[in-house]
ZAVEXMAR-964375 format. One line per 2 residues: number of its first residue (from 1); for each residue x, y, z of C-alpha. Coordinates in nm, 2 decimals. Layout:
NUM	X Y Z | ...
# end
This chain:
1	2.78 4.99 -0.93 | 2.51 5.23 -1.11
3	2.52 5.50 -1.35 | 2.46 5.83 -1.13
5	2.08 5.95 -1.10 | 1.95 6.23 -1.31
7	1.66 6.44 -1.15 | 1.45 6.61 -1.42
9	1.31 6.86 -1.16 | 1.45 7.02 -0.86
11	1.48 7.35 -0.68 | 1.86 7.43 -0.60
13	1.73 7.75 -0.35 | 1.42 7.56 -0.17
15	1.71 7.36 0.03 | 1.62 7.61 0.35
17	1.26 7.56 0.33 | 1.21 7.16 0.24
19	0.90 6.96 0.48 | 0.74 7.32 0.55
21	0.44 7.24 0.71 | 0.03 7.26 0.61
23	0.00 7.38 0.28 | -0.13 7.34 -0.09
25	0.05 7.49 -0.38 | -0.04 7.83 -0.41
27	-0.02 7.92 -0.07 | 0.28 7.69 0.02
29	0.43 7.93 -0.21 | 0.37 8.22 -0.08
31	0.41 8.12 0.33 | 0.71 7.97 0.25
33	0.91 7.97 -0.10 | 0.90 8.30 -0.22
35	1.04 8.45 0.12 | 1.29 8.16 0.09
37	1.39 8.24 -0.27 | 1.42 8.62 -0.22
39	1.75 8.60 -0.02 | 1.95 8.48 -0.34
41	2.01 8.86 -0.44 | 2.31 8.78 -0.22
43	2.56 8.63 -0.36 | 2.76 8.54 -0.09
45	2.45 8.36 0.04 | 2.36 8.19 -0.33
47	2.71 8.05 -0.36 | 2.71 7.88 0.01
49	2.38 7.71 -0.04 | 2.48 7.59 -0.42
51	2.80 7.39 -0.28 | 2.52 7.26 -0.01
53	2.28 7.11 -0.28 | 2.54 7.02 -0.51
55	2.71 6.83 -0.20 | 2.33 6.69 -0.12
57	2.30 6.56 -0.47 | 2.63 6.36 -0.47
59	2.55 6.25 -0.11 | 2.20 6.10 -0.26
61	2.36 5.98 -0.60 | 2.27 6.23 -0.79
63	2.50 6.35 -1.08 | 2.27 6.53 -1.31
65	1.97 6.76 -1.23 | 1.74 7.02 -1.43
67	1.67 7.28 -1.18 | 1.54 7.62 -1.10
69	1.78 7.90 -0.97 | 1.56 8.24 -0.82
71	1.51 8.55 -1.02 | 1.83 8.68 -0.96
73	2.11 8.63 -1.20 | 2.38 8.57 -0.86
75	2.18 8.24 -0.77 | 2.27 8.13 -1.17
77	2.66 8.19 -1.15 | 2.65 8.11 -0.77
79	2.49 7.71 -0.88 | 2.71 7.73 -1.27
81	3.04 7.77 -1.09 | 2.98 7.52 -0.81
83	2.88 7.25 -1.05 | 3.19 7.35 -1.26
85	3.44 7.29 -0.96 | 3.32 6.97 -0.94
87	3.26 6.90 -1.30 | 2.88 6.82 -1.27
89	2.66 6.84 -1.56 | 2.40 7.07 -1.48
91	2.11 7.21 -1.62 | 1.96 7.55 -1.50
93	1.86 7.88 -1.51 | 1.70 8.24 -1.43
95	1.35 8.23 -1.29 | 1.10 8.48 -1.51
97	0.87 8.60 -1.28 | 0.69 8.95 -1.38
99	0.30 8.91 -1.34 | 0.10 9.04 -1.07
101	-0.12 8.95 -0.87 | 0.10 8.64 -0.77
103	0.47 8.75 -0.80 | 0.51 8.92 -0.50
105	0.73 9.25 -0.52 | 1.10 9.15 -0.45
107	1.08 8.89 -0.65 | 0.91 9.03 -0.94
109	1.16 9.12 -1.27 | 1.07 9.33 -1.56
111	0.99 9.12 -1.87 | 1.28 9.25 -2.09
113	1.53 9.32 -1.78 | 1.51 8.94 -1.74
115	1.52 8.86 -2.13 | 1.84 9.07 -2.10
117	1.94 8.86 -1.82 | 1.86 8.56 -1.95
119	2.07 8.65 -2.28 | 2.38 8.72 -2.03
121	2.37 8.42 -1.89 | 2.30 8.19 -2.20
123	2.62 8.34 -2.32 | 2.82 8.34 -2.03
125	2.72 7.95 -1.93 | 2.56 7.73 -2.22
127	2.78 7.46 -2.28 | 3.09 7.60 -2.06
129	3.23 7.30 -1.94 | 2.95 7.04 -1.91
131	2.70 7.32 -1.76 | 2.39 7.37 -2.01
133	2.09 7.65 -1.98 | 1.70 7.64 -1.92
135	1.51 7.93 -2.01 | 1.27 7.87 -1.66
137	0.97 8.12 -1.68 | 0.82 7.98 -1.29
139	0.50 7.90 -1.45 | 0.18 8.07 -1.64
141	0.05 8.25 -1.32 | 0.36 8.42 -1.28
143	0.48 8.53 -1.61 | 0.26 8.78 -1.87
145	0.17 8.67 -2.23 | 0.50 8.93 -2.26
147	0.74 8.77 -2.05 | 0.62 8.41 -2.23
149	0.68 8.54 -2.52 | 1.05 8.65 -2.46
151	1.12 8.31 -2.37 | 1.00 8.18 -2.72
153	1.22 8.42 -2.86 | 1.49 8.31 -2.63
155	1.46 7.94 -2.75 | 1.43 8.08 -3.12
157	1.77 8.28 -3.08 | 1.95 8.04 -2.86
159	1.87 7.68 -2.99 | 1.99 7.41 -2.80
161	1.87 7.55 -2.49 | 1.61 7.43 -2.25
163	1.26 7.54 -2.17 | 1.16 7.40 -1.79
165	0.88 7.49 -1.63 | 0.56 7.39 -1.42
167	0.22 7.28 -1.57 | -0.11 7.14 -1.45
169	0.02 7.07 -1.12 | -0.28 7.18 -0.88
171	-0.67 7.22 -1.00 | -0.70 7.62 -0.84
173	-0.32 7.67 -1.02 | -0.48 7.56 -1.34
175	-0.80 7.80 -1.30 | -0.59 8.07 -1.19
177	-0.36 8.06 -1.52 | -0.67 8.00 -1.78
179	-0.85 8.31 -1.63 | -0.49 8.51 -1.66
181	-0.40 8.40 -1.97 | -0.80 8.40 -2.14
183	-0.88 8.28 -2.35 | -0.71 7.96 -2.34
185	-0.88 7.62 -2.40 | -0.65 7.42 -2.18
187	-0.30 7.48 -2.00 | -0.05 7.37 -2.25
189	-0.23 7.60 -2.47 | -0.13 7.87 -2.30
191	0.27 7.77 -2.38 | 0.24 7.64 -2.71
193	0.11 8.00 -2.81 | 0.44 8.14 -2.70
195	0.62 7.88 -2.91 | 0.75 7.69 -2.57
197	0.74 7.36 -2.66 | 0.97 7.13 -2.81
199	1.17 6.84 -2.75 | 1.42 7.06 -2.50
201	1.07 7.13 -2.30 | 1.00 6.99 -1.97
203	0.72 7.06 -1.81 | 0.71 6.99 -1.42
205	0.39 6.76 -1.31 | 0.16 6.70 -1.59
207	-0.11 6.56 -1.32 | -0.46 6.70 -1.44
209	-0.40 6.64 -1.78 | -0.63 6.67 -2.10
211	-0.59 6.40 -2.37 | -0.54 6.63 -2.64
213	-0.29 6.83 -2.39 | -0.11 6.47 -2.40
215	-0.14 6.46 -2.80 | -0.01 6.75 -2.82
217	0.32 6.73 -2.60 | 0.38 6.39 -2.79
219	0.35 6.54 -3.10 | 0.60 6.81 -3.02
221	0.85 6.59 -2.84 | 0.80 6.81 -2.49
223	0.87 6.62 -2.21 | 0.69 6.54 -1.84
225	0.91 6.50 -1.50 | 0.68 6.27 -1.29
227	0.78 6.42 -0.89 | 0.57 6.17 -0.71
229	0.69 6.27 -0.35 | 0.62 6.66 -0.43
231	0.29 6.59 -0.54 | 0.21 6.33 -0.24
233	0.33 6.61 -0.04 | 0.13 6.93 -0.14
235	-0.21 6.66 -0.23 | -0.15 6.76 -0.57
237	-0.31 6.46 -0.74 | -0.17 6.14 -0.88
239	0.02 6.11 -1.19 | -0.15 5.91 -1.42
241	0.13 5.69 -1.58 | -0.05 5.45 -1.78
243	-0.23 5.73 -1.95 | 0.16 5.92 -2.02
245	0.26 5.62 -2.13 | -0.06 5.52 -2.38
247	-0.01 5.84 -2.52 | 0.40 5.76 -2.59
249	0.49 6.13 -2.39 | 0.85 6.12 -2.29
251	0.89 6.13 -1.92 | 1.17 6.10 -1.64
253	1.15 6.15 -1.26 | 1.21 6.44 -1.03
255	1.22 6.49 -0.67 | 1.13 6.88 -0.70
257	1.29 6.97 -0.36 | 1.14 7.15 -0.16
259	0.79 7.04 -0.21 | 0.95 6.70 -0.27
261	1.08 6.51 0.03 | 1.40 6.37 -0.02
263	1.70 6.46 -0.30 | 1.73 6.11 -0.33
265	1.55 5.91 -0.62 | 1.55 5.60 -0.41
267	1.33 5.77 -0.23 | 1.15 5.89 -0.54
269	1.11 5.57 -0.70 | 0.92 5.45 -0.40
271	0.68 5.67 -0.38 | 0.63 5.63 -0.77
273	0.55 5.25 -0.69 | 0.25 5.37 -0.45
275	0.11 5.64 -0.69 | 0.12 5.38 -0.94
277	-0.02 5.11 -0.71 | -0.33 5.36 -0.66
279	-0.43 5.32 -0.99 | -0.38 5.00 -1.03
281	0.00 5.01 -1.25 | 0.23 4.78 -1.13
283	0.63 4.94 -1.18 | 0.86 4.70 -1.28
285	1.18 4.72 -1.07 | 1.39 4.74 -1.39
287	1.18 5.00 -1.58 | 1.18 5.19 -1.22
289	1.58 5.14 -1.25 | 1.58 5.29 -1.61
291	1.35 5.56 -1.50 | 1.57 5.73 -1.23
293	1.89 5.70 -1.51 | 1.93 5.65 -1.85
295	1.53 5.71 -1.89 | 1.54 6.06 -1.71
297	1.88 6.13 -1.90 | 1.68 6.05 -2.23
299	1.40 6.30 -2.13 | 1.67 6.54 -2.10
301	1.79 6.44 -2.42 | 2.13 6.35 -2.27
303	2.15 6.01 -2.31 | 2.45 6.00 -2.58
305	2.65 6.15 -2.30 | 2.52 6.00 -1.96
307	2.26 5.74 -1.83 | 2.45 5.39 -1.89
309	2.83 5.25 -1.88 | 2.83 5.21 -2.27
311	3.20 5.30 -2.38 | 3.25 5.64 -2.52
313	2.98 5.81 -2.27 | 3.09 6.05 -1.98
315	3.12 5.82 -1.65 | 2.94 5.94 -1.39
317	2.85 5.66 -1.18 | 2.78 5.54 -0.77
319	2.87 5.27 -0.57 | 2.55 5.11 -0.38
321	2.56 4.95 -0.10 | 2.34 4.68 -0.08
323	2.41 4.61 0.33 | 2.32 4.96 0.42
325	2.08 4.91 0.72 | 2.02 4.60 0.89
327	1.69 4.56 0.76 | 1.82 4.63 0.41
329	2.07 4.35 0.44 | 1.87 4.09 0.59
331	1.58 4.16 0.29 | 1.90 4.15 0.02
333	1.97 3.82 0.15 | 1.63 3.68 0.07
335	1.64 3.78 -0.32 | 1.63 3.54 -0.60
337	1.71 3.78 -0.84 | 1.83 4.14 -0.94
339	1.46 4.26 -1.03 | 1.40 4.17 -0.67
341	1.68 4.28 -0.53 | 1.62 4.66 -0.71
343	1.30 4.62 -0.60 | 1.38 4.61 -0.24
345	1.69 4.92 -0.32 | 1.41 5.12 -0.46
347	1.15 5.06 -0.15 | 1.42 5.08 0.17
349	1.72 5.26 -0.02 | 1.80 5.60 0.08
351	2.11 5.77 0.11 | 2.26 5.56 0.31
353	2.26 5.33 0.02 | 2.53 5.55 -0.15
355	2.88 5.45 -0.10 | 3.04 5.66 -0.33
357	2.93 5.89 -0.60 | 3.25 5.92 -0.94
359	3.17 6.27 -1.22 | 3.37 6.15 -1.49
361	3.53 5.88 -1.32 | 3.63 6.10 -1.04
363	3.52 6.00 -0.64 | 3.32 6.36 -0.58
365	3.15 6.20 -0.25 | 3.28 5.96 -0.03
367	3.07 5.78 0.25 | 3.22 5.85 0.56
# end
């Protein structure tokens, strides 16, 4: 048994558009997301791909995940009622997208129409059941100094909800939002003007980052989801652990589906070995085992409820199974100990590892 993954960064609507082929951030976007997203206006549509990726989570031992919806309000209560029905806790919310150049047209929202929205929905879903909001402007090229803005006030009006968004992911991303939002010194800057940051903050990547960028998002308690196979995937850059870690920023993982590769953070962790192996970090089996559960539960600052099997918390929890290739079990069989035997989970696991995955001791998913 395990306590259930939490994902600290995912996209519920890029499930139709995941390993699209040949491009870097900006214009991955653009060839293939934003055409993807702009179907969500449909609710019909919203509400049959949220009980796919909720169904996908479970299937990869998933139980908990911070992720985007689109700009439309449908995609919110499409993803809020589907993790209610199975009693998942779930983090999300409204895209804010209302800058041009890069917003394209049918997916570009009025500043205050989507404040409004975003008011609606904080009402109609924070802390309903176990569901909880993220204010979730898409990132500093998309939004105006306006829009940002609103969301401070949003966080001001409506504490206890989250702020998630994207930062210093891609070096022409960075340039583009510095020129937008001039004059700013550095990224971050450019969010902690609008009062974004806090210990409800994540910020998605945090790869081409500036030491006092680092300072500041300790000092502030704003948090960093490390999405090694996203960034592998779009030759984003490397997440520089070590330095996240000198610096004592709180961190947890994410698979950020669709530019990451696989929902499940078995998958994840491995890739987080190699981008650590790159530059010369060794991660510990154990702390990798920690980082896709109770540690990414902590940088969501739900760890009282979730993460662990300590009595009193919520139990959302998996069955592994340690036989579940032929590979996997002849490697098993060679451990000495549990570090190794993790270890080896974390490299060859997938979801075929996942026996079962229980939301509050209930059996949601079920290998066949």
């Amino acid at each position: 048994h395990a306590s259930g993954f939490c994902d600290s960064h995912i996209h519920f609507p890029q499930i139709d558009m995941i390993a699209s082929y040949g491009e870097q951030l900006l214009e991955w976007l653009q060839k293939y997301t934003f055409p993807a997203e702009a179907k969500y206006k449909n609710k019909a549509y919203a509400k049959k791909a949220a009980k796919e990726f909720c169904t996908e989570l479970l299937r990869s031992g998933t139980t908990t995940a911070l992720t985007f919806c689109t700009v439309h309000e449908e995609s919110v209560d499409a993803l809020f009622e589907e993790a209610e029905s199975l009693d998942m806790l779930m983090i999300a919310g409204k895209v804010l997208m209302d800058a041009e150049p890069f917003s394209p047209e049918e997916l570009r929202v009025e500043a205050k129409e989507s404040y409004e929205a975003s008011k609606r929905l904080i009402n109609k879903w924070h802390q309903k059941g176990r569901n909880l909001y993220a204010v979730t402007p898409r990132f500093a090229i998309t939004s105006s100094p306006e829009e940002l803005d609103l969301a401070g006030k949003l966080l001001k009006e409506h504490p206890g909800v989250y702020l998630h968004t994207h930062m210093n992911e891609n070096k022409n991303e960075i340039n583009l939002a510095k020129k937008l939002h001039s004059p700013a010194e550095s990224y971050l800057e450019i969010y902690d003007r609008a009062g974004l940051l806090g210990s409800k903050t994540v910020l998605a990547h945090c790869i081409h980052m500036e030491d006092k960028e680092l300072q500041r998002m300790h000092d502030t308690e704003s948090v960093i989801s490390f999405c090694p196979t996203s960034n592998l995937f779009l030759g984003s850059g490397l997440f520089d652990i070590k330095r996240v870690r000198e610096f004592g920023v709180r961190h947890g993982l994410g698979t950020d589906v669709g530019a990451g590769t696989s929902y499940c953070q078995l998958q994840t962790l491995n890739e987080a070995y190699k981008v650590c192996q790159l530059q010369g970090v060794k991660l510990d089996p154990m702390q990798s085992m920690y980082m896709a559960t109770l540690g990414t539960a902590a940088s969501l600052s739900v760890d009282h409820r979730i993460g662990n099997f300590e009595v009193g918390k919520e139990a959302d929890f998996l069955v592994l199974d340690v036989e579940a290739t032929p590979l996997i079990k002849k490697r098993i069989s060679q451990c000495q100990s549990l570090e190794d035997k993790l270890f080896v989970l974390s490299t060859l696991g997938d979801d075929r590892s996942i026996l079962a995955t229980f939301i509050k001791a209930i059996c949601r998913w079920k290998k066949a």
